[in-house]
N, C-alpha and C positions, 0 to 999 in steps of 0.2 A: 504494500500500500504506500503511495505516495502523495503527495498534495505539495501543488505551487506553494513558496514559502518569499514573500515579499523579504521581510527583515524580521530580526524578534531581538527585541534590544530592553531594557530597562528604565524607566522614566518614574515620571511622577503621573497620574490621571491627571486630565485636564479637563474634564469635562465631566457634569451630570453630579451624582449624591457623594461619589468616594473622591471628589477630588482633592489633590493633594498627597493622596494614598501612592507610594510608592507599590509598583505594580512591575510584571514581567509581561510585554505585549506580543504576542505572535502574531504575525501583522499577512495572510493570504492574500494571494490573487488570485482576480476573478470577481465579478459581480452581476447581479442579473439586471441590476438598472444602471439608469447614467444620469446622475443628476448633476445639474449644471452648474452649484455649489462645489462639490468634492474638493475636499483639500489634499487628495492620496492620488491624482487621476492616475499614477504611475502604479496603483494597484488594481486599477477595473478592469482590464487583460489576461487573464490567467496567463497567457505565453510569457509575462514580464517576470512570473514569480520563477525561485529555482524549484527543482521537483527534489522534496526531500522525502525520508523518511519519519515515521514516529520517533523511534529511535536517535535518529541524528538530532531533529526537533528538541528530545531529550535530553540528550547531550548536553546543547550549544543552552537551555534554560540553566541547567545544574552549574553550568560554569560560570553564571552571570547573577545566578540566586546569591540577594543578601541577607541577613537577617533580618531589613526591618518590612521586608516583602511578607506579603501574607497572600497575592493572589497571583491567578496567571488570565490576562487577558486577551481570549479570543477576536481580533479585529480582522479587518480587511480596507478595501475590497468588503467581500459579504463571507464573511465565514461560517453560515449555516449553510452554504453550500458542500462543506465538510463535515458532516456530522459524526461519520465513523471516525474517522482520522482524530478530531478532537477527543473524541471518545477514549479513543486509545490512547490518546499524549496523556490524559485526565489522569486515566486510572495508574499513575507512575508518580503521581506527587500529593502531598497530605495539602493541599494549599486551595483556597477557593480560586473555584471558576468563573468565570466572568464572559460573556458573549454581546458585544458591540453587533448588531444586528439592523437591518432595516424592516425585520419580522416578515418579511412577505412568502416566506416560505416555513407555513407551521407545519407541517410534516418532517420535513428534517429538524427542527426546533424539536418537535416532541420525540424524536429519535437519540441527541443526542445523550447520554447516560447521567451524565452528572453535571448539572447547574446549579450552581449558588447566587448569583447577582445577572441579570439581562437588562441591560441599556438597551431599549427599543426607541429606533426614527422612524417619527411619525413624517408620512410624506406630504407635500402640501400642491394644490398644480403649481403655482410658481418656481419650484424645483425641477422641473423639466418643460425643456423648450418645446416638445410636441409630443409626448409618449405616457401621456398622463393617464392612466384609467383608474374607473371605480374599481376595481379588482385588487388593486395594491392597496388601499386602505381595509378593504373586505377581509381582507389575508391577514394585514396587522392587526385588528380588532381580533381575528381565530388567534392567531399566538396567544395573545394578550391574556384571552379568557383561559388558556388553555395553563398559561403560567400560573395564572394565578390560582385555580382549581388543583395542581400541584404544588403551590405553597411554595414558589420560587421568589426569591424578591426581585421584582420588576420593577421599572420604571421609564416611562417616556420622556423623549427628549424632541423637542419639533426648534428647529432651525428656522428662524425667520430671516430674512434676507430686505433688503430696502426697497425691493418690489411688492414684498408679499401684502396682499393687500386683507383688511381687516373682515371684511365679507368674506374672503376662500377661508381667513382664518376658522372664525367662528361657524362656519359652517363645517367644519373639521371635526372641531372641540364639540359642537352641539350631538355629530354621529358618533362619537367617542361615548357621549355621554350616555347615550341611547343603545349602546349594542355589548357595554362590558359591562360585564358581571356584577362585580363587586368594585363600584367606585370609591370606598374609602379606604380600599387596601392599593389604590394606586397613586401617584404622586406623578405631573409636569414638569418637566424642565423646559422652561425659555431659552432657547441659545440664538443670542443675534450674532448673524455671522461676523467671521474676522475678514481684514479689516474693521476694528471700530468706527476707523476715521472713515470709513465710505458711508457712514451715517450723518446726512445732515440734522436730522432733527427727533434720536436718537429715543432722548428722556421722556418726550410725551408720548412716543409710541409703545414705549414697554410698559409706561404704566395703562394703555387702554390693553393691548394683549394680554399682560397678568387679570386685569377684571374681566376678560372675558371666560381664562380658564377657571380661574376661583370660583365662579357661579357654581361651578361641578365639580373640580376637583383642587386639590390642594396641589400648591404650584411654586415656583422660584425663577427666581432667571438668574441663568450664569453663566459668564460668556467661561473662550475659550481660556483659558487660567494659562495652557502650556506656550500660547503663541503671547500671551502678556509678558511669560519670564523668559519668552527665546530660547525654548529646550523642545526637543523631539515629544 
């Protein structure tokens, strides 16, 4: 078994509930959308990643594991496009799991073995210049329920960008609010994209987008933390 392997390096989270948390990232190639934000575009090609093993995977972690790491985080690209392969990295380390996800594929979601923490993006149309369908929020809304009936701790994260405008918002957040489960066991993240400076007018936008996810669920906005301190 092999799977395209972008990088897997050591950082801090930047982004979502753990940030700050010194983290081990395994970073795939390959992705099944293409959203016109992406800050990785050098990972949405599987051809870009090298083809490793589990094993080797394992390796190149154990060498780079510190002690103040507690977790290993699945990225991409779309890393539930791998679910056996994480599977198998998983079951070689006492250390929580983590999968940075776009959730549109909950069958390999509910395949993988062992999950502790899932950062789910929620899509918005302004994320894609022409390939926007109902299908892909349909998809993340099944993860969503699907985590949370499992007892995984979940959480979304929705990217706003300086186009997106506050009607696709809230028409998002309103089917969100309408088709999961158990909305007080889930939590928002706000993330305006980076640059900060391509925001003109910044401050009064986040606070109408935070009132509009508060209505329904409990929510934060936090931009990207890792691209404020200049570290991968």
């Amino acid at each position: 078994m092999k799977a395209p392997i972008i990088e897997i390096f050591s950082s801090f989270q930047g982004e979502g509930l753990l940030i700050g948390e010194r983290q081990i990232f395994v970073r795939f190639a390959g992705c099944n959308l293409n959203c016109n934000y992406c800050d990785t575009n050098d990972s949405k090609s599987e051809k870009s990643g090298k083809l490793m093993t589990p094993e080797e995977v394992c390796e190149k972690i154990n060498k780079i594991l510190t002690p103040d790491c507690k977790t290993i985080s699945f990225t991409g690209g779309e890393p539930s496009l791998y679910p056996e392969f994480i599977s198998e990295v998983s079951r070689n380390f006492n250390l929580n799991i983590m999968l940075e996800t776009n959730g549109t594929l909950p069958d390999n979601i509910d395949s993988i073995e062992k999950l502790d923490i899932v950062s789910l993006d929620i899509k918005l149309p302004e994320h894609f210049d022409n390939d926007f369908n109902e299908d892909i929020l349909l998809n993340e809304i099944k993860s969503l329920n699907l985590l949370i009936a499992k007892c995984i701790m979940v959480y979304c994260k929705i990217v706003i960008l300086p186009s997106t405008k506050i009607e696709s918002f809230r028409e998002v957040v309103e089917k969100l609010s309408e088709n999961i489960s158990n909305k007080s066991s889930l939590k928002i993240i706000i993330q305006p994209s980076s640059p900060l400076n391509d925001w003109k007018d910044i401050n009064s936008r986040l606070f109408e987008y935070s009132e509009v996810v508060g209505q329904y669920f409990d929510v934060s906005t936090i931009p990207q933390i890792h691209k404020i301190l200049n570290i991968e």
